[in-house]
C-alpha positions as CSV (number, residue, x, y, z in Angstrom):
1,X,73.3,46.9,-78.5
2,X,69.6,47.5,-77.0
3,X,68.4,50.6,-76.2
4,X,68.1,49.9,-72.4
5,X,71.9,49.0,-72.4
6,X,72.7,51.9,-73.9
7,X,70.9,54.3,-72.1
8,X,72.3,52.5,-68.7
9,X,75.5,52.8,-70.5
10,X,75.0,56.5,-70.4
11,X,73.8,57.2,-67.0
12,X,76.1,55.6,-65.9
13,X,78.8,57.7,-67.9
14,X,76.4,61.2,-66.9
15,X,77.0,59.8,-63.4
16,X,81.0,59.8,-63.5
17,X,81.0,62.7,-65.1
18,X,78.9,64.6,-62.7
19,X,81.0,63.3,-59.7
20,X,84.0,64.3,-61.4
21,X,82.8,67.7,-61.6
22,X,81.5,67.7,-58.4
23,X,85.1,66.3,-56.9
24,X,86.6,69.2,-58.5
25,X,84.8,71.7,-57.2
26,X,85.3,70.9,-54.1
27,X,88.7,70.7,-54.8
28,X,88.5,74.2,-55.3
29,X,86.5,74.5,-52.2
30,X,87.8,72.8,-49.5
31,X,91.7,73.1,-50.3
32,X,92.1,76.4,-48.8
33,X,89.3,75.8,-46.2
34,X,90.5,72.3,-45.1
35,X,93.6,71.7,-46.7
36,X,95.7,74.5,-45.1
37,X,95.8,75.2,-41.6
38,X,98.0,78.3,-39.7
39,X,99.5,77.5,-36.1
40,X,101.6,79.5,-33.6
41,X,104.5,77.3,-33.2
42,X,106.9,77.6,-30.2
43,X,108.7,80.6,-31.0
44,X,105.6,82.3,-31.4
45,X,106.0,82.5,-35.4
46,X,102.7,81.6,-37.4
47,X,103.8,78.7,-39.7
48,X,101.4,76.7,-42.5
49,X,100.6,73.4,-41.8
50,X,98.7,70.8,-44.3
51,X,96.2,68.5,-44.0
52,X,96.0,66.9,-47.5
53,X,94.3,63.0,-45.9
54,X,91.4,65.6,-44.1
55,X,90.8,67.5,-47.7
56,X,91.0,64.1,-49.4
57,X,88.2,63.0,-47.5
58,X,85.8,65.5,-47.7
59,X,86.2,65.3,-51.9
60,X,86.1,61.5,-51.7
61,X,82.5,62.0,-49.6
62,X,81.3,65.0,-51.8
63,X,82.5,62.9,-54.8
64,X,80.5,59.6,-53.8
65,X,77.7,60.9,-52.6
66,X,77.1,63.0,-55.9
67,X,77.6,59.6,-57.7
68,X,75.4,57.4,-55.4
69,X,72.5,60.6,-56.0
70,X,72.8,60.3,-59.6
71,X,73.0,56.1,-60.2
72,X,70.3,55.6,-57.0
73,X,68.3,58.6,-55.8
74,X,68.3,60.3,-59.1
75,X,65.7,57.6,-60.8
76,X,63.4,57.2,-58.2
77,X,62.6,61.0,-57.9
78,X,62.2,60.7,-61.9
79,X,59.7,57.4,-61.7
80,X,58.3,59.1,-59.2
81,X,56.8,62.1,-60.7
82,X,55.9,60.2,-63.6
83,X,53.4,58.9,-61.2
84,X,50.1,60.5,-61.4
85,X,49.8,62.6,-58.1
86,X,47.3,61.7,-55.5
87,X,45.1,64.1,-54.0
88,X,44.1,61.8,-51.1
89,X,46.7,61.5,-47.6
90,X,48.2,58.1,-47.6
91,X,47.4,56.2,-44.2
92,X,50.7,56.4,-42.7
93,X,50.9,60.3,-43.4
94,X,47.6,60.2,-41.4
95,X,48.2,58.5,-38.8
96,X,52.1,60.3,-38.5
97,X,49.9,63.7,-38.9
98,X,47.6,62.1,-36.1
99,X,50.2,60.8,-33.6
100,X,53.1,62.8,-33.8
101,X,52.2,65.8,-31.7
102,X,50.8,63.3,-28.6
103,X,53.6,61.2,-29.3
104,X,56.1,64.4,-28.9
105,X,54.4,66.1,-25.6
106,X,54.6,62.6,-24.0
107,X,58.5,62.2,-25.1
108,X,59.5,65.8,-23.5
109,X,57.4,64.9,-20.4
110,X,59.8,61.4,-19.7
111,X,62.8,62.9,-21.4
112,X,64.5,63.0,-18.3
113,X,63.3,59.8,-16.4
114,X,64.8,58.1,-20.0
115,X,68.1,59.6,-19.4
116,X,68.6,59.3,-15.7
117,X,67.6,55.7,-16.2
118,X,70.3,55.4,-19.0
119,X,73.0,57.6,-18.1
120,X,72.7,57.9,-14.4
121,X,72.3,61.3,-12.6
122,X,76.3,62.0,-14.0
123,X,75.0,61.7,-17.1
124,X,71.7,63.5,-17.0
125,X,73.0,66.6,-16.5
126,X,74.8,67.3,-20.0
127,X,72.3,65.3,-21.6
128,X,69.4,66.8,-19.9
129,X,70.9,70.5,-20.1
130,X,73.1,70.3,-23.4
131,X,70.3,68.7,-25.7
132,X,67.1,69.6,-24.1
133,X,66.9,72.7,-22.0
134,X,69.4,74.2,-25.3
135,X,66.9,72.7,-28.0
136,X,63.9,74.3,-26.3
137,X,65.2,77.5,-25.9
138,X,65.9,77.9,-29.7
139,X,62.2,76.1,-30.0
140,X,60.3,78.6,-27.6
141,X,62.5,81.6,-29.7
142,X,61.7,80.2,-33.3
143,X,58.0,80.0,-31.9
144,X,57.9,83.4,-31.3
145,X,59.9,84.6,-34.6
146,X,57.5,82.4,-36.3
147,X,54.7,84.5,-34.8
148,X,56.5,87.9,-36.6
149,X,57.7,86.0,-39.8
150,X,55.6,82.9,-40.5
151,X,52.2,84.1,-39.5
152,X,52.7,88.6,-40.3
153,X,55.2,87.6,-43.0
154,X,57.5,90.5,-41.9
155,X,61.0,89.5,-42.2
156,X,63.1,90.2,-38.9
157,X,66.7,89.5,-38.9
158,X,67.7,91.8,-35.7
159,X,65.4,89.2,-32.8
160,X,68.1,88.9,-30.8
161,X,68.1,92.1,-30.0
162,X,64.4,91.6,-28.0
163,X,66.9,87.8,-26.5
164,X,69.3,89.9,-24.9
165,X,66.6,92.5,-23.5
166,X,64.9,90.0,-21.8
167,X,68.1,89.0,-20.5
168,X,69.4,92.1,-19.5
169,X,66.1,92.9,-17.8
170,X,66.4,89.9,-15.4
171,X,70.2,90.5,-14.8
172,X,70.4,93.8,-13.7
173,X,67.2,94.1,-11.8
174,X,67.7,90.5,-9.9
175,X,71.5,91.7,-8.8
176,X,70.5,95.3,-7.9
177,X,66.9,95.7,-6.6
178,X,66.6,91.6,-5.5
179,X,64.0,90.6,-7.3
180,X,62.9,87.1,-7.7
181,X,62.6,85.0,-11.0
182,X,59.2,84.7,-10.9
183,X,58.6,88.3,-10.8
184,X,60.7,89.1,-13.0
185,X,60.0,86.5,-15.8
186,X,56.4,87.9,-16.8
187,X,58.4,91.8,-16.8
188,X,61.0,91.1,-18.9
189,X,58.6,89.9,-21.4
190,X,56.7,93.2,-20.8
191,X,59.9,95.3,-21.5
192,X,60.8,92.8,-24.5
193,X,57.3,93.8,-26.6
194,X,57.5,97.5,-25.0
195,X,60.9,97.5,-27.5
196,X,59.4,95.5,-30.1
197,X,56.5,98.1,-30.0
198,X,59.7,101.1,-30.4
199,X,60.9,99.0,-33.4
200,X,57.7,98.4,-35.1
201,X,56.9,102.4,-35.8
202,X,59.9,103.3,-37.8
203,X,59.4,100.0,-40.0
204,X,55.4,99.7,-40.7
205,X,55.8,101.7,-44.7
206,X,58.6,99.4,-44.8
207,X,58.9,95.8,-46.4
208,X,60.8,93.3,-48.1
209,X,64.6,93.5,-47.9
210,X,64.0,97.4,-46.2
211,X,62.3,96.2,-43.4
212,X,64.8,93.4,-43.0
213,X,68.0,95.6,-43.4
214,X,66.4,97.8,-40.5
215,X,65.7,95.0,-38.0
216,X,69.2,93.8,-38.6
217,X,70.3,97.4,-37.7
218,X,68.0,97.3,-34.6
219,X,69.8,94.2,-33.8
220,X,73.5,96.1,-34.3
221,X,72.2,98.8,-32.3
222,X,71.5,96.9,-29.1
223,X,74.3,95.2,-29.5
224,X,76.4,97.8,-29.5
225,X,74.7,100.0,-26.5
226,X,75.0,96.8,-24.5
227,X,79.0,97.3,-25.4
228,X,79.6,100.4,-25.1
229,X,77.2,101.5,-22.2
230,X,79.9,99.8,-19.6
231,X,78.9,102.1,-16.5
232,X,75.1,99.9,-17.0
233,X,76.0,96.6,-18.5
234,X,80.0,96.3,-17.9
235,X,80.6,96.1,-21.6
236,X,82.4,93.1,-22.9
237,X,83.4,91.9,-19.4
238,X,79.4,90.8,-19.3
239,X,77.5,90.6,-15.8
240,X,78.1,87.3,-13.5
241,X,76.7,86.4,-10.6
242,X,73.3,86.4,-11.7
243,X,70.6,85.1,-8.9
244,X,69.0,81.4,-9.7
245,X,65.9,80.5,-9.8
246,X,64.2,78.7,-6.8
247,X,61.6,76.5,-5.8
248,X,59.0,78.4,-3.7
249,X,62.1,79.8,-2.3
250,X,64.2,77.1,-1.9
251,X,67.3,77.4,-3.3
252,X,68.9,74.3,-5.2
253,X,72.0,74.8,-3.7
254,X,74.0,72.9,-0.9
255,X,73.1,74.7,2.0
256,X,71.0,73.5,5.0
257,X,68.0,75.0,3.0
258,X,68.8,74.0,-0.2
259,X,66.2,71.7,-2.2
260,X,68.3,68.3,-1.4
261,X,68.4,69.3,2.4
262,X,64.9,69.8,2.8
263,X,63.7,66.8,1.2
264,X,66.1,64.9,2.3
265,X,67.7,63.6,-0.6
266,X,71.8,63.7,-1.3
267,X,72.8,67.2,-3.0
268,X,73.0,66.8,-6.8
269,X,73.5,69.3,-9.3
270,X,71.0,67.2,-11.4
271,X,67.7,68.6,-9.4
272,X,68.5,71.7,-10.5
273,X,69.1,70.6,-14.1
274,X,65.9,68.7,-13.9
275,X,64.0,71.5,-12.8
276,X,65.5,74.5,-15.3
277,X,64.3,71.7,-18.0
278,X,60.6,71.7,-17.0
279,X,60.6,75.5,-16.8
280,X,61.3,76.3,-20.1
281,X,59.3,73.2,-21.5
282,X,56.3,74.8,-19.8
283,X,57.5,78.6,-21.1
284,X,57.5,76.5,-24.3
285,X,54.0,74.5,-24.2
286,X,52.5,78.3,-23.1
287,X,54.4,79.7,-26.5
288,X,52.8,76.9,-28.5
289,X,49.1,77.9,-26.8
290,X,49.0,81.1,-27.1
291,X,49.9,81.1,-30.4
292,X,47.6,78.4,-31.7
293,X,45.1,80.7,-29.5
294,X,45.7,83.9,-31.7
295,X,45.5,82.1,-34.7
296,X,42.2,82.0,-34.2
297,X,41.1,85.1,-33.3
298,X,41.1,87.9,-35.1
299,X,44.3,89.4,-34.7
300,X,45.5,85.9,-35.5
301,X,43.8,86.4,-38.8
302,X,44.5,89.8,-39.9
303,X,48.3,88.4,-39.1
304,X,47.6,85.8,-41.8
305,X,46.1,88.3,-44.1
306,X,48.4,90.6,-43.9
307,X,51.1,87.7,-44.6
308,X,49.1,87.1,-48.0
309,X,48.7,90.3,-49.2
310,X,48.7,94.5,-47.3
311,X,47.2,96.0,-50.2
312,X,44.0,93.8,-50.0
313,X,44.6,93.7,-46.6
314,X,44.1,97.5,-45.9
315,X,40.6,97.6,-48.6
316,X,39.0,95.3,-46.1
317,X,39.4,97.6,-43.4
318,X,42.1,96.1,-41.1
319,X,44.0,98.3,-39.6
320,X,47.7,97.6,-41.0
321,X,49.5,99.6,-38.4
322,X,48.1,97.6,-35.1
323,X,48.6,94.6,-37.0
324,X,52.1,94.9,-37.4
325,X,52.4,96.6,-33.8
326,X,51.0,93.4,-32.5
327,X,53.3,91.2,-34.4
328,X,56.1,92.6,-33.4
329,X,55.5,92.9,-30.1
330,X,53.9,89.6,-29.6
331,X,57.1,87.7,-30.7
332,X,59.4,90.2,-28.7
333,X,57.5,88.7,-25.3
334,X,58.2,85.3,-26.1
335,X,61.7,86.4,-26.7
336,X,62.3,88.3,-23.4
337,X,60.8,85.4,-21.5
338,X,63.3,83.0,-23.5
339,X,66.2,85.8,-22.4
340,X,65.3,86.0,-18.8
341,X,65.3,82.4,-18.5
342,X,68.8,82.0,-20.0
343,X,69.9,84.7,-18.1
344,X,69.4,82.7,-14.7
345,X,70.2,79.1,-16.2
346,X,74.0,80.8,-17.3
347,X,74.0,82.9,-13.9
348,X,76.6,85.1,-16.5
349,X,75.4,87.0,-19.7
350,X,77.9,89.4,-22.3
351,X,77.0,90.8,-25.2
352,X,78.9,88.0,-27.5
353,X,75.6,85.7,-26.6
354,X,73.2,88.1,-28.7
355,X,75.7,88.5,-31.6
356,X,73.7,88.4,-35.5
357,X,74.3,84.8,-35.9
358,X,71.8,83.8,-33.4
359,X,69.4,85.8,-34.9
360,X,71.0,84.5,-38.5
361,X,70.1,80.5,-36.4
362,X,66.6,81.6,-35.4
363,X,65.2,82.8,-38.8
364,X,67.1,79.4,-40.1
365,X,65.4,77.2,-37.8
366,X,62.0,79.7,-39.0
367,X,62.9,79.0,-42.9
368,X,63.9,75.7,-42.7
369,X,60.8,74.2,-40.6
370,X,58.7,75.9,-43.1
371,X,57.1,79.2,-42.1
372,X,53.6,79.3,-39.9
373,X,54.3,75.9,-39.0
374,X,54.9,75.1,-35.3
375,X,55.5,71.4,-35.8
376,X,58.1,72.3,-39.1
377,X,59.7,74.5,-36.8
378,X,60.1,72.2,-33.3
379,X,61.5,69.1,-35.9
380,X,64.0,72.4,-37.4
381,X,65.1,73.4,-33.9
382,X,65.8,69.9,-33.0
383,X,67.8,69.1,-35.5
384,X,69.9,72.4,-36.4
385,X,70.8,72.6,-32.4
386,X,70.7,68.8,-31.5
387,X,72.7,68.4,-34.4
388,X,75.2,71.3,-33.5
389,X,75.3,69.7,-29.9
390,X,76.0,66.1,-31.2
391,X,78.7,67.2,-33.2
392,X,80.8,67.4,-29.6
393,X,80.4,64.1,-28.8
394,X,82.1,62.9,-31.9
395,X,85.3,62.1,-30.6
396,X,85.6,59.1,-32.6
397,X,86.5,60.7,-35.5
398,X,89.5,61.8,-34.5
399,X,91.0,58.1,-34.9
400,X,90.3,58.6,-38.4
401,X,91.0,61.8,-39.3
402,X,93.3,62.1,-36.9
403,X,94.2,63.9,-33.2
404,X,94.1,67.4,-34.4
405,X,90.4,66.9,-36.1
406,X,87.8,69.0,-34.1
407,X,84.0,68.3,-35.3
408,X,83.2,71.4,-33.8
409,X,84.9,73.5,-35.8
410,X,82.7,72.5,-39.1
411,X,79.6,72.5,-37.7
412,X,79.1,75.8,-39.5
413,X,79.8,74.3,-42.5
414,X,77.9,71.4,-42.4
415,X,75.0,73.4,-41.0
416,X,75.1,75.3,-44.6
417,X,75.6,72.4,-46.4
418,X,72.3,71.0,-44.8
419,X,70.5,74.3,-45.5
420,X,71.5,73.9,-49.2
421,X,69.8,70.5,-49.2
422,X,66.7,71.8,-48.3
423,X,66.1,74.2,-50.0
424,X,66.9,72.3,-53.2
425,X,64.4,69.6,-51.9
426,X,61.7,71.2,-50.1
427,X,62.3,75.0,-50.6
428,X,59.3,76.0,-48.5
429,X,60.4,74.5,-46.1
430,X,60.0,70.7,-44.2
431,X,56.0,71.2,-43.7
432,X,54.5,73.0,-46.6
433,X,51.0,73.0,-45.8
434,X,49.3,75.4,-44.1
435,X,45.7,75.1,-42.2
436,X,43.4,78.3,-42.5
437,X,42.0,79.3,-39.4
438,X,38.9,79.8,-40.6
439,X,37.1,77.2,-42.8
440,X,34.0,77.3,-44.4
441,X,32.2,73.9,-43.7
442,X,35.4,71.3,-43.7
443,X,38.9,71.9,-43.0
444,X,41.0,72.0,-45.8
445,X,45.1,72.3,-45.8
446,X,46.2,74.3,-49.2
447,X,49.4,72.7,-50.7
448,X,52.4,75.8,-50.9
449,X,52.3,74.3,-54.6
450,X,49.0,75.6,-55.7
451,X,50.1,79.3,-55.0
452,X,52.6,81.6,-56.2
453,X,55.8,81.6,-54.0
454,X,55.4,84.2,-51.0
455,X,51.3,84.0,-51.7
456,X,50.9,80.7,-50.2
């Protein structure tokens, strides 16, 4: 027998071996997670309930998929780094580095003209609302995390917390003092970095896995004020009835002054929807300049060295303690202008919609996109929350997994199952370059492999 034969011979026996493994541990996995299911029946008794084709299904993916990786994928990534490495971009990577911001701007511009020209104004309005007013809220908050944790490297798992004041803020001072959304937008972002300012003193001799236990306690603590504090926020029951946002004054509403009337067009809730969506992609485009902006500058720079390293940091003379200040305070405005607009697209906010696992989603989206990069984190966004929102149109599915299957309810763990990926294939994240704000003759990115990890 020839060598080659025999070493196909035994990939290909490595291979089965590896997908039998793999089916067997998620045997383990998924039979108590999928395979078992408790319902209420009729007589109100809670009775367990199988669903053995379900759990077969999810090992027989698992299983082939870990055997396609190791007969397919598994080769190329060896014979590719055999290769010898090239220091110079290839063309396409140019011209996708080149094109794919333009290209992007121009996309969200005509998003909507594209949908109302395939979906009709019925359609518009979920896709238009559902997929991009939701993805660029998460965008315009990952923006301003990334401000705290990609560009200050200080880990902040509680930014929700600086969400939900933002929110608040509109809420209660739109129902009971009248004030409009306008005015209130630019405040709420005000009050948002006035608390970010309150968290950043007990935190700045604090880092690492300190400061991020306090900034998830932060988070708790709003949380539960915002519960418990029912004569201000009405606890759990939430506030409703919050005022919308108008057009110069005109409402978008039905009325004989509403926004149809006085234009003369037919009332549709899709004006409203369309105009909620260039809001936020405007709150979003002024995220994305600003922060570009204080890149540059020096505060934008002591951010980045502070990132680096706050020991060399301080023997240069920066001043540690308005840096952080800054950081933190920075990213809570962009926060509280994200909150304040939710607050009057939902017209109802409660404390469940500033809960840990949005903040948990926000530093994801941070992570995965790759931290200090704005374009790694708008592709991140996009997909973790597009991807969540897709998963309810999946329907389909049921006719082969049957009535009672609900994509929704694994988004969760598909969304982990994702984040495991990544970080086994690009574990800084999707863009791992990062572009120094200041350059000495030519600009040069430095690859996140050249440095040690948490240096780069």
């Amino acid at each position: 027998m020839s060598a080659p034969t025999q070493t196909a011979r035994i990939d290909i026996v490595r291979a089965l071996r590896d997908a039998g493994w793999t089916a067997l541990l998620a045997c383990g996995l998924f039979l108590p997670l999928i395979g078992f299911v408790t319902d209420v029946n009729i007589g109100g008794e809670l009775v367990l309930q199988t669903r053995f084709g379900l759990f077969a299904a999810f090992v027989a993916i698992l299983a082939g998929g870990r055997l396609a990786y190791a007969l397919a994928i598994a080769p190329l990534i060896a014979r590719a780094a055999l290769r010898p490495a090239s220091t110079a971009p290839s063309v396409l990577r140019t011209a996708v580095a080149r094109w794919l911001g333009p290209f992007g701007i121009g996309f969200l511009i005509v998003y909507p003209a594209i949908v109302l020209a395939i979906t009709g104004a019925g359609g518009a309005v979920k896709w238009v609302d559902n997929f991009g007013i939701q993805i660029l809220i998460y965008v315009m908050l990952a923006w301003g995390l990334n401000i705290v944790v990609g560009l200050a490297g200080l880990l902040d798992l509680g930014y929700a917390a600086f969400y939900a004041v933002g929110a608040y803020s509109y809420a209660l001072l739109a129902k009971n003092f009248g004030f409009t959304f306008w005015m209130l937008l630019p405040l709420s972002g005000i009050l948002a970095a006035f608390w970010g300012i309150l968290l950043g003193f007990p935190v700045l001799r604090l880092r690492g896995d300190y400061l991020a236990i306090v900034t998830l306690a932060f988070g708790e603590i709003i949380r539960l004020v915002l519960i418990n504090w029912v004569a201000l926020t009405n606890g759990y029951a939430g506030i409703g009835g919050i005022p919308r946002p108008t057009l110069f004054g005109i409402p978008f509403n039905a009325s004989e002054q509403g926004f149809a009337a006085v234009f003369g067009l037919e009332f549709s809730p899709v004006y409203r929807t369309l105009f909620l969506y260039y809001v936020i992609l405007a709150l979003a485009f002024l995220t994305a300049f600003v922060t570009l902006r204080l890149r540059r500058l020096p505060v934008g720079r002591a951010w980045e060295a502070l990132r680096e390293d706050e020991i060399a940091c301080r023997s240069l003379g920066i001043n540690t303690t308005n840096t952080k200040l800054t950081a933190f305070a920075m990213g809570a405005m962009f926060a509280g202008f994200a909150g304040s607009f939710f607050a009057a697209r939902q017209g109802f906010i409660s404390p469940e919609s500033f809960t840990f696992l949005e903040s948990a989603t926000i530093v994801a989206i941070v992570v995965l996109g790759g931290m200090g990069s704005m374009l790694g984190v708008a592709i991140a966004a996009t997909v973790i929350i597009g991807g969540t929102e897709i998963m309810r149109e999946l329907d389909f599915l049921k006719r082969i997994f049957g009535e009672t299957f609900d994509p929704t309810q694994y988004r969760m763990l598909i969304f982990g199952f994702f984040m495991v990926l990544i970080m086994v294939w690009r574990p800084r994240g999707l863009i791992v370059t990062r572009t120094p704000s200041v350059f000495l003759k030519e600009r040069k990115a430095i690859g996140a492999d050249l440095v040690k990890e948490g240096h780069g």
